[in-house]
C-alpha positions as CSV (number, residue, x, y, z in Angstrom):
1,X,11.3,-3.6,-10.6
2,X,10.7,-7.0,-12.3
3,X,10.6,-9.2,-9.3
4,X,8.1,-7.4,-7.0
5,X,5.6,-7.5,-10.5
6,X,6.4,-11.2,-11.0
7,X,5.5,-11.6,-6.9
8,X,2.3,-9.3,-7.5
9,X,1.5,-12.0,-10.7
10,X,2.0,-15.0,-9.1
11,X,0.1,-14.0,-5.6
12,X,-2.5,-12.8,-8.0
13,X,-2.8,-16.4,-9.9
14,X,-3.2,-18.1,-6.5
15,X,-5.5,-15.8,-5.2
16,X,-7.9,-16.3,-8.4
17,X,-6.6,-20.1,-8.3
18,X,-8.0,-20.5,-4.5
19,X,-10.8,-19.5,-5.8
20,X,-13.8,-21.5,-4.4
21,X,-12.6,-20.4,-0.9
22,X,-14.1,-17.4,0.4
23,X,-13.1,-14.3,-1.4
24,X,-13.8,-10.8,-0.5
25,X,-13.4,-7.6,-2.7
26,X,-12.6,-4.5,-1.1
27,X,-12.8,-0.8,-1.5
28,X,-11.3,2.0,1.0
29,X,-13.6,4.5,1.5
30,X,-11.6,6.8,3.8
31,X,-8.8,7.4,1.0
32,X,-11.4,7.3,-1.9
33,X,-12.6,10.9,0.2
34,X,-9.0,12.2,-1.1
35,X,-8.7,10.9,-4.2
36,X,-6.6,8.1,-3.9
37,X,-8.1,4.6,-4.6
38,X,-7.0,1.5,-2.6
39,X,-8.7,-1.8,-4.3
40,X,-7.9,-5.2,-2.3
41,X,-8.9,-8.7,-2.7
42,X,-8.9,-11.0,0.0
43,X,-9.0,-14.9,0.2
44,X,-9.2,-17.6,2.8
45,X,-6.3,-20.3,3.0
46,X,-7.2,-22.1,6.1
47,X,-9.8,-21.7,9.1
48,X,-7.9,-19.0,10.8
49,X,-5.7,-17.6,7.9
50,X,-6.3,-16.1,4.3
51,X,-4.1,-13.6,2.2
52,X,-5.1,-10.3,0.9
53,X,-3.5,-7.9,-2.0
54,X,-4.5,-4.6,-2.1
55,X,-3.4,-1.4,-4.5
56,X,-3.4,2.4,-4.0
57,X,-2.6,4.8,-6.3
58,X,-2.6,8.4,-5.9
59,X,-1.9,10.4,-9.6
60,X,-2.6,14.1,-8.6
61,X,0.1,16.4,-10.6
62,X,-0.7,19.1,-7.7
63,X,-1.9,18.5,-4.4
64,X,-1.7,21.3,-2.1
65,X,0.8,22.8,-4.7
66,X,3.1,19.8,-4.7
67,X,3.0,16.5,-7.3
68,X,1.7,13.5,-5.3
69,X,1.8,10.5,-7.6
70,X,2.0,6.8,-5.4
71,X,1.4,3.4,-5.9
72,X,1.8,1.1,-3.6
73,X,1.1,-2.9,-4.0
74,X,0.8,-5.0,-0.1
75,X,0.7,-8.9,-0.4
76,X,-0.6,-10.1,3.0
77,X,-1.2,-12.9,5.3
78,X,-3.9,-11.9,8.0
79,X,-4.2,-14.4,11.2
80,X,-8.1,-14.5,12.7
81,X,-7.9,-15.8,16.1
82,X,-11.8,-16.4,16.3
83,X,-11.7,-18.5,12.7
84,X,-14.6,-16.9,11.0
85,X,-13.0,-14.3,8.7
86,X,-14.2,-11.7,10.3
87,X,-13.7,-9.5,13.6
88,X,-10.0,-8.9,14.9
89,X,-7.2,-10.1,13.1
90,X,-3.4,-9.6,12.7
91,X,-1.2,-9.3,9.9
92,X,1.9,-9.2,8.2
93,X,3.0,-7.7,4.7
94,X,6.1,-6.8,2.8
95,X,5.4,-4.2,-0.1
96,X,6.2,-2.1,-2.7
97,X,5.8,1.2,-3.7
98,X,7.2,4.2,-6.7
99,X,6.5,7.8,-5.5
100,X,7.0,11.1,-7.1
101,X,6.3,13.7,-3.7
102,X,7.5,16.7,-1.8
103,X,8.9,15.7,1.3
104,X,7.4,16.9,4.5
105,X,9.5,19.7,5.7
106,X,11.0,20.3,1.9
107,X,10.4,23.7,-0.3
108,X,7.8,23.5,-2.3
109,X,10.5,24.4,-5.3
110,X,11.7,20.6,-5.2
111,X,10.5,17.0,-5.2
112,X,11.6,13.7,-4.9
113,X,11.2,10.6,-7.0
114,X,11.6,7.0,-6.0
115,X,11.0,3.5,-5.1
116,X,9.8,2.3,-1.5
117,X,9.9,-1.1,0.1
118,X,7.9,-1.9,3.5
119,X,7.9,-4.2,6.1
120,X,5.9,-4.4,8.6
121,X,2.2,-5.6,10.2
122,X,-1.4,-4.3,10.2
123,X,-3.9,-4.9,13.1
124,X,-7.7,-4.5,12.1
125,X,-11.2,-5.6,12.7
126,X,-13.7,-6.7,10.1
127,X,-17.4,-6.3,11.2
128,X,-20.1,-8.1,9.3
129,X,-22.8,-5.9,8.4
130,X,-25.3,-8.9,5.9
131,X,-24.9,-11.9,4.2
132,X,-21.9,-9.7,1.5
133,X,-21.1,-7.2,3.3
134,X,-18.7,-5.8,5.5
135,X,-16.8,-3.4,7.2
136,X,-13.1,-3.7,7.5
137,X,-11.1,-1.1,9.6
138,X,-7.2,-1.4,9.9
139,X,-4.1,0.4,10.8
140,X,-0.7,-0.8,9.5
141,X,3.0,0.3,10.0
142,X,7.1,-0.8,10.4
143,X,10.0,0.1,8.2
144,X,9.7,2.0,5.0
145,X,12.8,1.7,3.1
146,X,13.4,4.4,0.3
147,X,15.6,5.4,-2.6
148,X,15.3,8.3,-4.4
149,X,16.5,11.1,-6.4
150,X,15.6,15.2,-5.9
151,X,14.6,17.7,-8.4
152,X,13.9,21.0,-9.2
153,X,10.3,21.9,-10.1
154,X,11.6,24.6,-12.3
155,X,14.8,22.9,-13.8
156,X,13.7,19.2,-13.6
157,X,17.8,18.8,-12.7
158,X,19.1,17.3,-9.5
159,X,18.8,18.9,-6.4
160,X,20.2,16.8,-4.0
161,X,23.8,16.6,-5.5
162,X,26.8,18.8,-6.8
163,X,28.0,18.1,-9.8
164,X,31.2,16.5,-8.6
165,X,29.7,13.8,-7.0
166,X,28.2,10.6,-8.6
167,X,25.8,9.3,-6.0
168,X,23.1,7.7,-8.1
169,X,20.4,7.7,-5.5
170,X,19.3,9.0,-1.8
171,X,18.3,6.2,0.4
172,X,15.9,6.8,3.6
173,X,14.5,4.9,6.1
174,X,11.8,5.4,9.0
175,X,9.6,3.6,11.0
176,X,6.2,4.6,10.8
177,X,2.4,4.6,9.9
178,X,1.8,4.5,6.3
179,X,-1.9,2.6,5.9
180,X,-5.1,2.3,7.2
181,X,-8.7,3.0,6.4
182,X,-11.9,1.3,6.3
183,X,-12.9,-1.0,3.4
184,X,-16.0,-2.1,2.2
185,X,-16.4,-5.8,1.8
186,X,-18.1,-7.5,-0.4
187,X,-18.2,-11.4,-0.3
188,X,-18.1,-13.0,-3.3
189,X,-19.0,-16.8,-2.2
């Protein structure tokens, strides 16, 4: 997991490098309700572009009886038709993610534990509210790619091989929904 870190680093440096361009910090309040924080900062590149990184994490050891620990890191480019940095825009991401969850449809006995990549876009609109602030609400989806291994609540040993084989991990993959909120904005120049 060295690389996507490095990539988180380095977007980070020229994110705080970019500086005196507009910057916006960001805060989802929608999955701040459950729990689970989701932090983002955002910076302009050009008239109609900029680049945003945001970070959930979600560490509840039960959540409706079943463990629920993410994180999940999204380096972005967003494309704003209108050029002012606000109102609808589209974007693209690639990010990463380490889970430790019950899968839908899975006994609560068991759990998985695992790594995640996505690919995919996010459409939103941002909608200035004053001078800082603003609202940001966005939807994004496309392939999650997972590997993973299963466990036993009770046993903490494997679940999801027999003995005689020597798979090292599950892999999975779906297209779907997997963030969104709204943010609040806060402009920082």
């Amino acid at each position: 997991m060295k690389t996507p870190l490095l990539f988180v680093l380095v977007f980070s440096l020229f994110c705080f490098e970019n500086s005196h361009a507009q910057t916006e910090v960001k805060f989802n309040m929608v999955s701040s309700l459950l729990g689970i924080p989701n932090l983002g900062i955002e910076t302009r590149i050009s008239r109609k572009s900029s680049i945003q990184l945001d970070v959930l994490g979600s560490f509840w050891n039960s959540f409706l009886e079943r463990p629920f620990h993410i994180v999940q890191v999204f380096p972005e480019y967003r494309y704003y038709p209108k050029g002012k940095f606000e109102k609808f825009y589209l974007g693209t991401h690639i990010g990463f993610g380490m889970f430790t969850v019950t899968k839908y449809g899975k006994s609560n006995d068991s759990y998985q534990s695992g790594r995640n990549t996505y690919y995919g876009i996010t459409v939103g609109y941002k909608k200035k509210l004053n001078s800082n602030f603003k609202l940001d609400i966005f939807i994004g989806g496309g392939s999650s790619q997972a590997t993973y291994r299963g466990y036993s609540k009770i046993t903490r040993r494997r679940t999801d091989i027999k003995e005689s084989e020597s798979r090292n991990f599950n892999g999975s993959g779906e297209w779907l929904p997997y963030r969104g909120g709204i943010m609040l904005v806060y402009t920082l120049n």
